[in-house]
C-alpha positions as CSV (number, residue, x, y, z in Angstrom):
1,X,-14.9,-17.1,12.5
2,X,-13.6,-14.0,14.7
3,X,-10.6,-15.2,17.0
4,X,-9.3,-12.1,18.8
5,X,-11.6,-9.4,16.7
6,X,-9.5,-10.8,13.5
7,X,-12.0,-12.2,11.2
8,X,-9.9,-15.5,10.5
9,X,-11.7,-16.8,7.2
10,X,-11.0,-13.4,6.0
11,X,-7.1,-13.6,7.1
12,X,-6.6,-16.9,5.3
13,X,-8.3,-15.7,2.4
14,X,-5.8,-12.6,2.2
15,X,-2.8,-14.7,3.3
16,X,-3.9,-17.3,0.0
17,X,-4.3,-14.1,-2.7
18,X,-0.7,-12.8,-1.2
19,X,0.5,-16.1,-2.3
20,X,-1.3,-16.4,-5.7
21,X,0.5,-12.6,-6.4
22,X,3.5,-13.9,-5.4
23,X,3.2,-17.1,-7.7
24,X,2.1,-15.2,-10.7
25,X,5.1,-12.4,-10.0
26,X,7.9,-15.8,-9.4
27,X,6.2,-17.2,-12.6
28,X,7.4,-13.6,-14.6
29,X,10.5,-13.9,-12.8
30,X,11.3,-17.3,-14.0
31,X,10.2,-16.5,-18.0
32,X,12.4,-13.5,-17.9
33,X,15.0,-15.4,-16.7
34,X,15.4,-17.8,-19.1
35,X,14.9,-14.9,-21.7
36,X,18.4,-12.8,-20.3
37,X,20.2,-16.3,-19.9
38,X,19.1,-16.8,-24.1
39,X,20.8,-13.4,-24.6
40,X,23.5,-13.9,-22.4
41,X,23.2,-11.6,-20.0
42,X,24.9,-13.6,-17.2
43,X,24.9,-10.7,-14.4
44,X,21.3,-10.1,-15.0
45,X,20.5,-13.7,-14.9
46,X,22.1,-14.3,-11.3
47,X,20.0,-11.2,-9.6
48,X,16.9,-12.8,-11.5
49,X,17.4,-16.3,-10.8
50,X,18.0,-14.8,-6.6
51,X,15.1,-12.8,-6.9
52,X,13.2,-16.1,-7.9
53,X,14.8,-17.4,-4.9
54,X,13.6,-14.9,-2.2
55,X,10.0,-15.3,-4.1
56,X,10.2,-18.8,-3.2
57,X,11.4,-18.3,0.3
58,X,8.4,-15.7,0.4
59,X,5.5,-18.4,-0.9
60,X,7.4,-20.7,2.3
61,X,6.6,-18.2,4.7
62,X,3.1,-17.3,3.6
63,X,2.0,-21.1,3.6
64,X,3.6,-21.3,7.4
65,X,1.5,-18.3,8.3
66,X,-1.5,-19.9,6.6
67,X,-0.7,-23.0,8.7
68,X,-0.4,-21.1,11.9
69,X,-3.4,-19.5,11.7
70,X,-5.8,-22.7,11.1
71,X,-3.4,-23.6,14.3
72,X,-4.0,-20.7,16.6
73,X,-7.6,-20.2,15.2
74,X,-8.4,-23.6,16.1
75,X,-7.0,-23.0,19.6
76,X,-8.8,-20.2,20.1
77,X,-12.3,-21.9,19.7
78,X,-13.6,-22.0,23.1
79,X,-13.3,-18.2,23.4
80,X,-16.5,-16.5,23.3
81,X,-16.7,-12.2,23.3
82,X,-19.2,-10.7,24.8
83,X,-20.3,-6.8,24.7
84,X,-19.8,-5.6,28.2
């Protein structure tokens, strides 16, 4: 569907592989962390295990935007474009 000459099927789609990056990049995060706690590399743990954080407070906002545009896309229904 186009809502506002943006192709919304085609925005979701991008919004959901964002997030699948995003999940595979928290998921390296999260094995490399537990490999620097193992050697005991506390300082590099703690900007690991924040960077983990913000990749999780990233995957948030990406589902919100998914959300929002099903919401505005369904809004947006009864507009119709015509070629003047």
């Amino acid at each position: 569907m186009c809502t506002n000459g943006t192709n919304t099927v085609q925005l979701i789609s991008s919004i959901e592989q964002i997030d699948e990056v995003v999940a595979l990049t928290r998921r390296w995060t999260h094995r490399c962390l537990h490999n620097v706690e193992d050697a005991q590399l506390t300082k590099t743990a703690a900007k690991l295990k924040e960077a983990q954080s913000l990749l999780d407070e990233v995957r948030a906002l990406l589902e919100e935007a998914h959300d929002t545009v099903e919401n505005e896309a369904a809004k947006s229904d009864n507009i119709t474009v015509e070629m003047v």
